[in-house]
C-alpha positions as CSV (number, residue, x, y, z in Angstrom):
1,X,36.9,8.1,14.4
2,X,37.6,4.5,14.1
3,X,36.9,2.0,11.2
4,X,32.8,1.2,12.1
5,X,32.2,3.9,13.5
6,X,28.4,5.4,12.6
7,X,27.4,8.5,13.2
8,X,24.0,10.3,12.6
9,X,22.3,13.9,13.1
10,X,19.0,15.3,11.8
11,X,18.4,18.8,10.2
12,X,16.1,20.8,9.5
13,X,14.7,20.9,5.7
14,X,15.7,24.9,5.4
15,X,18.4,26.0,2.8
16,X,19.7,28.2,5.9
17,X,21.6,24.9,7.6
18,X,23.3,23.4,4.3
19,X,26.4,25.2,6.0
20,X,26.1,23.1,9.1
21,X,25.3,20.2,7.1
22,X,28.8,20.4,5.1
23,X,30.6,21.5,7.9
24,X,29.7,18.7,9.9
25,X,30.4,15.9,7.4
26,X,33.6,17.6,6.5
27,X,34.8,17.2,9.8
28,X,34.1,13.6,10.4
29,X,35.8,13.2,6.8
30,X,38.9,15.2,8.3
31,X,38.9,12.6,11.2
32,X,38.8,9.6,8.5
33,X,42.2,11.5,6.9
34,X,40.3,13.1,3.4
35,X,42.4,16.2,3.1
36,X,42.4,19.2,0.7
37,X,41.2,18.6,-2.7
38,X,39.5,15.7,-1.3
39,X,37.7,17.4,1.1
40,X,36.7,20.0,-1.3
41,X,34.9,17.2,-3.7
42,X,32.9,15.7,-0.8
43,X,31.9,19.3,-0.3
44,X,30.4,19.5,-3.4
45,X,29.2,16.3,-3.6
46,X,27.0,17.0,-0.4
47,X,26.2,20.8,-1.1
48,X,24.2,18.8,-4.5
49,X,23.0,16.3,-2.7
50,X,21.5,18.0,0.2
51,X,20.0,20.9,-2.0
52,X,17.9,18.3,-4.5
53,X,16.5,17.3,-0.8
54,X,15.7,20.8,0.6
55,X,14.3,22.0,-3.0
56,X,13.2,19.1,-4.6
57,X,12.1,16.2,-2.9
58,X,10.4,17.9,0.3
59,X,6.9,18.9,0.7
60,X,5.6,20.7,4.3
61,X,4.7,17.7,5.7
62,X,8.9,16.7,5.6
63,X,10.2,19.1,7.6
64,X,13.4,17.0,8.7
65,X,16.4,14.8,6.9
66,X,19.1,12.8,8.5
67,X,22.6,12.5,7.2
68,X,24.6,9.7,8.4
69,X,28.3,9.2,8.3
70,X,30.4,5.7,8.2
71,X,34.0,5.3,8.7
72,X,34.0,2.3,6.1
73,X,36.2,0.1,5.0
74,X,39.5,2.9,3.2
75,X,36.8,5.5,3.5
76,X,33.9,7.2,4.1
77,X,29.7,6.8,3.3
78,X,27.2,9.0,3.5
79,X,23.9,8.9,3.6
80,X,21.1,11.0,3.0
81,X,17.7,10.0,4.6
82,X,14.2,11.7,4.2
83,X,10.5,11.2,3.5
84,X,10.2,13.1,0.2
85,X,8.5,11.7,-2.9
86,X,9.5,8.8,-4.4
87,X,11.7,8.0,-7.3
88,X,12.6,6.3,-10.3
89,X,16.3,4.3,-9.9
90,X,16.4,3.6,-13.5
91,X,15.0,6.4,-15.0
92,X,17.1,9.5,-15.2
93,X,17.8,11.5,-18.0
94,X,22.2,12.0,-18.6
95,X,23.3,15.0,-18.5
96,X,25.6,15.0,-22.1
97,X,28.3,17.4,-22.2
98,X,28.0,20.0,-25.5
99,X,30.7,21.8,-26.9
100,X,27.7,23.7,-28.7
101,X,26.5,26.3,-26.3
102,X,23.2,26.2,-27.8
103,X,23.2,22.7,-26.6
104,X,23.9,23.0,-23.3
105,X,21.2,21.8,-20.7
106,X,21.0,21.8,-16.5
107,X,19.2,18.9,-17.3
108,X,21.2,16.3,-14.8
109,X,24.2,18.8,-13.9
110,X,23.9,18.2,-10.4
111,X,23.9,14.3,-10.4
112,X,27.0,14.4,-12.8
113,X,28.5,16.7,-10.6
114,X,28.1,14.1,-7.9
115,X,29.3,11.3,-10.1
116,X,32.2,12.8,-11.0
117,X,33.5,14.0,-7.4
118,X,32.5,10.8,-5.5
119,X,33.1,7.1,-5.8
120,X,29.9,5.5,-5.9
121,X,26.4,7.6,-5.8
122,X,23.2,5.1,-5.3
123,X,19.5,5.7,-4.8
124,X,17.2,3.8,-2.7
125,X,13.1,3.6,-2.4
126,X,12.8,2.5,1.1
127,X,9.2,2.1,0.7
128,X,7.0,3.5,4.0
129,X,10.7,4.3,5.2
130,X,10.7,7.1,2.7
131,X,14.1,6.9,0.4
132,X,17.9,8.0,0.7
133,X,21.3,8.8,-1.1
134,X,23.9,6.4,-0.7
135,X,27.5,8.9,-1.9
136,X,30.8,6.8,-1.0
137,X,34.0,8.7,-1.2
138,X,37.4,6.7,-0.5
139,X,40.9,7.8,0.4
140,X,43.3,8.8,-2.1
141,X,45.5,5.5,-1.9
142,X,42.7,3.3,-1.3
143,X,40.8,4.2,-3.8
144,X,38.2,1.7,-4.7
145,X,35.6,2.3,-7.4
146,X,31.7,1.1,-7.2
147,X,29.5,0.8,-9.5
148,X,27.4,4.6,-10.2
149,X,23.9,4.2,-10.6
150,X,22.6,7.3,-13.0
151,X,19.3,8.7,-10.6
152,X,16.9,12.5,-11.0
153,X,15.8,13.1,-7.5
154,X,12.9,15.6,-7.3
155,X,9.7,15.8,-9.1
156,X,8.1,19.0,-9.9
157,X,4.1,18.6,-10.4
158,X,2.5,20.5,-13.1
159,X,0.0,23.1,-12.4
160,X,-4.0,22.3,-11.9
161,X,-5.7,21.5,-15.0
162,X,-8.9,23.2,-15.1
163,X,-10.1,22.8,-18.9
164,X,-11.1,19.2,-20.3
165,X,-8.4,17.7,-21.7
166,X,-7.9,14.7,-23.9
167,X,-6.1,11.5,-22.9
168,X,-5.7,8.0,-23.0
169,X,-6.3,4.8,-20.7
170,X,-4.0,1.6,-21.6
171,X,-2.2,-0.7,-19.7
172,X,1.1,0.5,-17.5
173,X,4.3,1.1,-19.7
174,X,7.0,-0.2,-17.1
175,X,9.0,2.7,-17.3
176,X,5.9,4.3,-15.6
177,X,5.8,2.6,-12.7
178,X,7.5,5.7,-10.6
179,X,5.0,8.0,-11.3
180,X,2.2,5.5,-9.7
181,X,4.2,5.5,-6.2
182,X,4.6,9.2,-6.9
183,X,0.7,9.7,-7.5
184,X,0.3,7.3,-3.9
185,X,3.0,9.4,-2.3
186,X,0.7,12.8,-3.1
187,X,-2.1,11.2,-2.5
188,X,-1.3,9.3,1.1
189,X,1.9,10.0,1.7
190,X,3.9,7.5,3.1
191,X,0.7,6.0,4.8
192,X,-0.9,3.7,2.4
193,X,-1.1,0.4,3.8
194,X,0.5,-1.6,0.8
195,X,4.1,-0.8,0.6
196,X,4.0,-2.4,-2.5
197,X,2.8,1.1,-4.3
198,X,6.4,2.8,-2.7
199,X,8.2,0.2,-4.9
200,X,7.9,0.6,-9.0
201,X,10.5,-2.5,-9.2
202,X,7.6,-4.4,-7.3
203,X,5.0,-2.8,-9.6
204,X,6.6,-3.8,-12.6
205,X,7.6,-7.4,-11.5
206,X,3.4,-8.1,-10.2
207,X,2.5,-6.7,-13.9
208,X,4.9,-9.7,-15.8
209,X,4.1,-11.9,-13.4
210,X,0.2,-11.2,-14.3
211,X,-0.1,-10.9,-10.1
212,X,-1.6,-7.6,-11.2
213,X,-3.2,-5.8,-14.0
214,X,-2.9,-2.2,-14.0
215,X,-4.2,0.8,-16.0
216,X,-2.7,4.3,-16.0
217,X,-4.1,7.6,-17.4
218,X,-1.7,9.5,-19.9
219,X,-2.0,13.0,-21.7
220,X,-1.5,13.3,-25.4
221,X,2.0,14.0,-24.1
222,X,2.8,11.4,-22.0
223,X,2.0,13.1,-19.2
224,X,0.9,10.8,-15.8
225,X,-2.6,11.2,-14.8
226,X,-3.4,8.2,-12.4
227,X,-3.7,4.5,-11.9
228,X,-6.1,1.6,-10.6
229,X,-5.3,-1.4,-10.8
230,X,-6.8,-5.7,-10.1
231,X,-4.8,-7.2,-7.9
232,X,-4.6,-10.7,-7.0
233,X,-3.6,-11.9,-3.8
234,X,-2.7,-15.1,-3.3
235,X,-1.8,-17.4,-6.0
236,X,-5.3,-19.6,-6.1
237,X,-7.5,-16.7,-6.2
238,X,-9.8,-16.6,-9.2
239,X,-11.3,-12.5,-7.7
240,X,-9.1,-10.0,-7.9
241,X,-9.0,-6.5,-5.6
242,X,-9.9,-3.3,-7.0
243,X,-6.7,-1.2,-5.6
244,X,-3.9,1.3,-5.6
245,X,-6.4,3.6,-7.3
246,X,-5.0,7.4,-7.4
247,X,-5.9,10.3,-9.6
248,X,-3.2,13.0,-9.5
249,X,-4.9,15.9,-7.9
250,X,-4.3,18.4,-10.7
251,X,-6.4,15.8,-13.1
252,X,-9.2,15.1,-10.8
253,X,-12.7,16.3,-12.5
254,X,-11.3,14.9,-15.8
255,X,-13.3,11.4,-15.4
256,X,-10.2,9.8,-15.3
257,X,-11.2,7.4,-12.3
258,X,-14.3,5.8,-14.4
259,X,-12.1,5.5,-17.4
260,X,-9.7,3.8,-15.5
261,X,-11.7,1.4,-13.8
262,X,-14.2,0.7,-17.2
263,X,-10.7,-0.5,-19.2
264,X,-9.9,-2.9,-15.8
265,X,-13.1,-4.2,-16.2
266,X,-13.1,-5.1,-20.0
267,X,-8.9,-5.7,-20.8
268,X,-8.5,-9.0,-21.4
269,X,-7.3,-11.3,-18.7
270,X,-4.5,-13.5,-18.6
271,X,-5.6,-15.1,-15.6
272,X,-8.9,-16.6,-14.4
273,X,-11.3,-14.1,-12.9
274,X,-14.7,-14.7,-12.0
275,X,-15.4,-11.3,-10.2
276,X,-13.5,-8.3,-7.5
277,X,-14.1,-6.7,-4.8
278,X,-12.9,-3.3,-2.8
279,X,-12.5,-2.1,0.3
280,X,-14.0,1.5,0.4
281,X,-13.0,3.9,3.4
282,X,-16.1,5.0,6.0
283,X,-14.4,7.8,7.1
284,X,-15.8,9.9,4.3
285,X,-17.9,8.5,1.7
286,X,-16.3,9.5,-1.8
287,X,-15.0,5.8,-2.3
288,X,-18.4,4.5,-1.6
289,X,-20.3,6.6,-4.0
290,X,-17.5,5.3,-7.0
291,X,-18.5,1.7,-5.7
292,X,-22.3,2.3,-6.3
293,X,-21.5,4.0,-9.8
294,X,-19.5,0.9,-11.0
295,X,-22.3,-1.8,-9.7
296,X,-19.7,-3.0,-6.8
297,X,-22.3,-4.2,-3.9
298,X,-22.0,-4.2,-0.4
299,X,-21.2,-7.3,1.1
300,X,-19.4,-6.7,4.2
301,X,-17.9,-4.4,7.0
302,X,-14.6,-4.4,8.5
303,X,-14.1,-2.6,11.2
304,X,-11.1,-0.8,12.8
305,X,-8.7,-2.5,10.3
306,X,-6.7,0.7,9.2
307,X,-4.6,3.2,11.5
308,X,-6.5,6.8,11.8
309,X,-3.3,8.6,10.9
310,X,-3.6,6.7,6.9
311,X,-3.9,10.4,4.8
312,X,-6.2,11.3,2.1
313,X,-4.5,14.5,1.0
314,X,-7.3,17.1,-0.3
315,X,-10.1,15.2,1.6
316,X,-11.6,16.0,5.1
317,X,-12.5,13.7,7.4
318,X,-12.3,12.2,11.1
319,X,-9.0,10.9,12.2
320,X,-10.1,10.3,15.9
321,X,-10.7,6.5,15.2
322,X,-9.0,3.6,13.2
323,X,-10.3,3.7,9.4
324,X,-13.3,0.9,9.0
325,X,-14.0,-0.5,5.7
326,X,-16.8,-1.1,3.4
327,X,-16.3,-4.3,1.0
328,X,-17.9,-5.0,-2.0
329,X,-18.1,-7.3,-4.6
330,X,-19.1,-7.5,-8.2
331,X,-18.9,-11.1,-10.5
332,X,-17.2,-10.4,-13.8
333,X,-18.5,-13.8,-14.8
334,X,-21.8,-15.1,-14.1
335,X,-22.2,-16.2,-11.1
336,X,-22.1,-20.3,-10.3
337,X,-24.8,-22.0,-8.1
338,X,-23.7,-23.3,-5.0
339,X,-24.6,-25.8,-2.0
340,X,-23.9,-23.5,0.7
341,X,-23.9,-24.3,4.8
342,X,-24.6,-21.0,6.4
343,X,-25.1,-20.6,10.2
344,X,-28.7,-20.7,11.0
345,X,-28.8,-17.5,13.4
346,X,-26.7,-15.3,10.3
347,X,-28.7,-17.1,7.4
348,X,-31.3,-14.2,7.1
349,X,-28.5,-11.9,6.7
350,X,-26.1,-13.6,4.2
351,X,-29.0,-14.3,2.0
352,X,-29.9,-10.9,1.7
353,X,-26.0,-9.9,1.1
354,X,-25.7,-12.6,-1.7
355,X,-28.8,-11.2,-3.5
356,X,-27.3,-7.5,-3.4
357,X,-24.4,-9.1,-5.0
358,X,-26.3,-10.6,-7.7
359,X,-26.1,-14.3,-6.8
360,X,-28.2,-17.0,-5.6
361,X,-27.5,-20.5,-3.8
362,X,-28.8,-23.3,-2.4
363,X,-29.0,-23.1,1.5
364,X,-28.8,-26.3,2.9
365,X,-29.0,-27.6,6.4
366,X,-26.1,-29.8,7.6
367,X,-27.2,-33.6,8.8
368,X,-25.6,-35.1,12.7
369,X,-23.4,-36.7,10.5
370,X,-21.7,-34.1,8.7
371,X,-21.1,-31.9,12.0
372,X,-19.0,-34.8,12.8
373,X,-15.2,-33.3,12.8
374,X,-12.9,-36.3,11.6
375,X,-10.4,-34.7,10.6
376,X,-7.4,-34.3,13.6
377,X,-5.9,-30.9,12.2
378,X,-7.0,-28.1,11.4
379,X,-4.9,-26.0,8.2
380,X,-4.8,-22.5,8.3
381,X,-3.5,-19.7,6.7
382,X,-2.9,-16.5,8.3
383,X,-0.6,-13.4,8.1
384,X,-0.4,-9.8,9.6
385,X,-0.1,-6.5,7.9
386,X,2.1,-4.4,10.2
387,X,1.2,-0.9,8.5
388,X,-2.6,-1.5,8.8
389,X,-2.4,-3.5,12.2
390,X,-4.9,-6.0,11.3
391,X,-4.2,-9.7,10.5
392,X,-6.3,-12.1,8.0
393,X,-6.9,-16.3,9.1
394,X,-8.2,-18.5,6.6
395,X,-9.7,-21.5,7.7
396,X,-8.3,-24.0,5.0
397,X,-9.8,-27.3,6.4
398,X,-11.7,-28.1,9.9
399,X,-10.1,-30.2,12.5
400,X,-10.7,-31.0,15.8
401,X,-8.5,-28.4,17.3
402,X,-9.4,-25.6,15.2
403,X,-10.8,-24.2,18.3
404,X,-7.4,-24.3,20.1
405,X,-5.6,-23.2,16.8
406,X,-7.8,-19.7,16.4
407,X,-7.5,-19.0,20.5
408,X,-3.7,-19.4,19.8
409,X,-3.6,-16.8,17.1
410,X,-5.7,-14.6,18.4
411,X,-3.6,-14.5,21.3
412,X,-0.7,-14.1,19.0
413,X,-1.8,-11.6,17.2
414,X,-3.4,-9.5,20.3
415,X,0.5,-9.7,21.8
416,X,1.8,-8.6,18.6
417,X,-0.4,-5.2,18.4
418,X,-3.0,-6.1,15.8
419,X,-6.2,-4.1,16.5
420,X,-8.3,-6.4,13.8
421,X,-8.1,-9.8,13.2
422,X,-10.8,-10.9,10.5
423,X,-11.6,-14.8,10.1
424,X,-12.8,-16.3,7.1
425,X,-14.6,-19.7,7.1
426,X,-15.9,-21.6,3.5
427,X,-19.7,-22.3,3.4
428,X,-19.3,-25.1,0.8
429,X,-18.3,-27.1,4.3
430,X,-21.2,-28.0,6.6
431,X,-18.6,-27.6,9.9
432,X,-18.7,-23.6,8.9
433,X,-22.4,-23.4,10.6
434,X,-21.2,-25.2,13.5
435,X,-17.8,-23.6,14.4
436,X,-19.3,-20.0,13.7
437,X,-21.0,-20.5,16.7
438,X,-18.1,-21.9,18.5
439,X,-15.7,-19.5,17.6
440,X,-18.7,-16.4,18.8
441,X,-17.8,-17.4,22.0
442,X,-14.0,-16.7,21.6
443,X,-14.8,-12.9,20.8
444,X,-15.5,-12.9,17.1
445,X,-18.7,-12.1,15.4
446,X,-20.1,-11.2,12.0
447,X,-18.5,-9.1,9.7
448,X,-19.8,-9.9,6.1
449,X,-19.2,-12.9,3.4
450,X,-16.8,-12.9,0.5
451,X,-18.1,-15.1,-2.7
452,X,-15.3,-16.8,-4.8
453,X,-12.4,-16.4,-1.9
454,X,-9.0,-18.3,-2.1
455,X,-11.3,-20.9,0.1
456,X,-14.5,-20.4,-1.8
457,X,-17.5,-18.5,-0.8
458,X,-16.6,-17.5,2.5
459,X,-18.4,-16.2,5.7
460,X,-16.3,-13.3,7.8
461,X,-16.2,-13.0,11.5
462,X,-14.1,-10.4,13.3
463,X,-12.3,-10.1,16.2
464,X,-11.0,-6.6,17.7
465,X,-8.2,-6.3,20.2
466,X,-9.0,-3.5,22.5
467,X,-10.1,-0.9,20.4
468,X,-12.2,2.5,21.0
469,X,-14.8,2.6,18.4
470,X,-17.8,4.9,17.8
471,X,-20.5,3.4,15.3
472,X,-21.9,6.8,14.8
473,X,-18.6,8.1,13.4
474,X,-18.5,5.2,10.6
475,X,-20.3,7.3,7.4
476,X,-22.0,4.7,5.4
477,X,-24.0,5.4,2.0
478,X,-26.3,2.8,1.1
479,X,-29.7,1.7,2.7
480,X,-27.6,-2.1,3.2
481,X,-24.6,-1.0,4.3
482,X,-26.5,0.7,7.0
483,X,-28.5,-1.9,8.0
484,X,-25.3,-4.7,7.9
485,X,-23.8,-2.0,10.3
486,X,-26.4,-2.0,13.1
487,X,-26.8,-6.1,12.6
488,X,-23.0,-6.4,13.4
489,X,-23.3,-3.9,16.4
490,X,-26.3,-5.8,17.7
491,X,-23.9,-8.6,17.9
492,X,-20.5,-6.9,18.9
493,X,-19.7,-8.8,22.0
494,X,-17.4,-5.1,22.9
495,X,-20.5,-3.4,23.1
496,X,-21.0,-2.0,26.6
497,X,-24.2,-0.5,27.1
């Protein structure tokens, strides 16, 4: 085995093939030149390693790993690769050596163990990727040290609470940022379509940087019960989305999610923040009924924007279809009056969307002269989310080529694989009632509106690349939401009939 030489095998997550495991990275080791005692630590070193995996970090839903071995550089790496639960990097308890005996702890053995056989040991949350276990071992005459990163791998979930119990809501400690990827990673697995979540560096990082406010859900003893969070973003926006909202399942029933949501609503802000909104799953309605208990209103329907395979772990629904979405607004602030320029044909229907929501504007009608188009360029914004398959364009400011710019995404994003593409125009500009109608023609039609957007009050049109969907498998709970759904299918231009 030559110097850059990679080489990779998957087993099965049974304690039965650890022997196979160790034989087979002791014999590429051999073939680098590690011999005897050397041999004997990376033996160890991987016999720990690959047991936290099997035992700890492994669920039935993770029945694989994959261990991959580098001729490096004097050396050898391996690496440990698998979908079990995230994580903390920083967070691990040392194991202390006692010469008290009734002192002495497990606590850590096995990761000191490692440390003290290998070169280097690193951890690494690899977000929808899962995570893996970097162990670096290097010839006897090479020898070359790295720097050890102390890590726990495993996490072993207490048992269902049943009884009420006490507990408090606050804002996040950053040391507990792990257990709110860990609560996302038992709730969705590795399917929940902001990677973010799989990340507590991120987490902790968005909290200083006041993109997010979260709340978590302790025990008298520090246990973790859950999380929601307001998150805001892009950098101009004044709302803020209701998300990355998980209740550990063996708290569930303790009222935990109102708690949380209550303290989001009254904490004090350190940024502007005239109102949020949420995106509640129709694939079962749970979400939809905690939107109607906290006064978040219906304001708009997205459909197909999230993958059928995205998991709610302890919930049955369909998973024949992509995952449409509900959204709904609520103003934290009282809402401003507006001058608003809304397409005549959808004017009925955004009128009656803005009242649920608690707000009223003045509709106007634009003149000739302001559905003039001076301006050359259009500016948009626009990005994809790869996990969800559904891309978002904002229309910044009208131009004459707009047309030209959205067919040019659209195409873009259709190449790319996005299912969803949703559109959002702003209604303070009189052009939005006259390029509505342009842009129907391309494919897209109504979807919703969204007051107080990075663009102001904003009108939503969709546009859906190819994809199978069945109305009568989208569960809606309200008497609105019901009747927003058959307006938009009256005017889904995929509609065959």
């Amino acid at each position: 085995m030559v110097q850059g030489d990679s080489i990779k095998l998957t087993f099965p997550n049974k304690l039965e093939y650890s022997y196979l495991v160790q034989q087979f990275v002791r014999e590429i080791a051999k073939m680098i030149g590690f011999t005897g005692d050397e041999l004997n630590k990376i033996d160890i070193a991987l016999e720990e390693a690959v047991s936290n995996v099997m035992i700890h970090t492994h669920d039935e839903g993770n029945p694989t790993f994959d261990i991959i071995c580098d001729h490096i550089a004097g050396g050898i790496r391996i690496i440990i690769k698998e979908m079990g639960i995230p994580f903390n990097p920083d967070g691990i308890r040392k194991y202390e050596v006692s010469g008290n005996l009734d002192d002495l702890s497990t606590s850590g053995l096995g990761i000191y163990l490692i440390q003290n056989v290998m070169d280097h040991l690193e951890f690494h949350n690899l977000g929808t990727q899962g995570k893996e276990t970097v162990m670096i071992k290097f010839l006897p005459d090479e020898l070359q040290k790295g720097v050890v990163t102390d890590q726990q791998v495993g996490n072993k979930e207490p048992a269902v609470i049943k009884e009420k119990i006490d507990y408090t809501v606050r804002a996040l400690a950053e040391e507990e940022a792990i257990e709110v990827s860990r609560c996302a990673y038992k709730t969705h697995g590795y399917t929940f379509f902001d990677d973010h979540i799989y990340f507590p560096e991120r987490l902790v990082e968005m909290n200083r940087k006041h993109e997010m406010i979260s709340a978590v859900a302790v025990t008298a003893d520090g246990t973790f019960m859950g999380h929601s969070a307001f998150l805001y973003q892009y950098p101009e926006d004044v709302i803020a989305e209701l998300t990355f909202v998980f209740v550990n399942v063996e708290y569930r029933g303790q009222g935990a999610l109102n708690r949380l949501v209550d303290y989001l609503f009254t904490v004090p802000k350190k940024r502007e923040l005239r109102g949020m909104y949420a995106y509640a799953v129709t694939n079962h309605p749970f979400t939809q009924k905690s939107m109607i208990k906290f006064q978040i209103n219906d304001c708009g329907l997205l459909l197909a924007t999230s993958p059928a395979s995205w998991k709610f772990k302890g919930i049955s629904e369909d998973t024949t279809q992509r995952i449409s979405v509900l959204l709904s607004f609520k103003y934290l602030e009282p809402p401003l009056v507006y001058d608003l320029y809304v397409p005549p044909h959808h004017q009925e229907m955004v009128e009656k969307l803005y009242r649920n929501v608690g707000a009223n504007h003045r509709y106007l009608v634009p003149t000739a002269e302001q559905l003039v188009c001076t301006r050359a360029e259009s500016v948009i914004s626009d990005g994809a989310n790869e996990l969800e398959g559904c891309a978002e364009i904002f229309v910044m400011e009208f131009g004459q080529d707009l047309i030209k710019q959205i067919r040019k995404s659209v195409r873009h994003y259709c190449l790319n694989g996005m299912a969803a593409i949703n559109l959002f125009l702003k209604l303070k500009d009189p052009l939005s009632a006259k390029y509505t109608a342009e842009l129907e023609k391309l494919g897209f039609f109504f979807a919703g509106i969204l007051p107080e957007s990075r663009i102001g009050d904003a009108i939503i049109l969709q546009y859906l690349n190819n994809v199978d969907l069945d109305y009568g498998k989208i569960q809606l709970v309200t008497d609105i939401a019901k009747e927003l759904m058959n307006y938009i299918r009256e005017r889904d231009p995929n509609i065959i009939d």
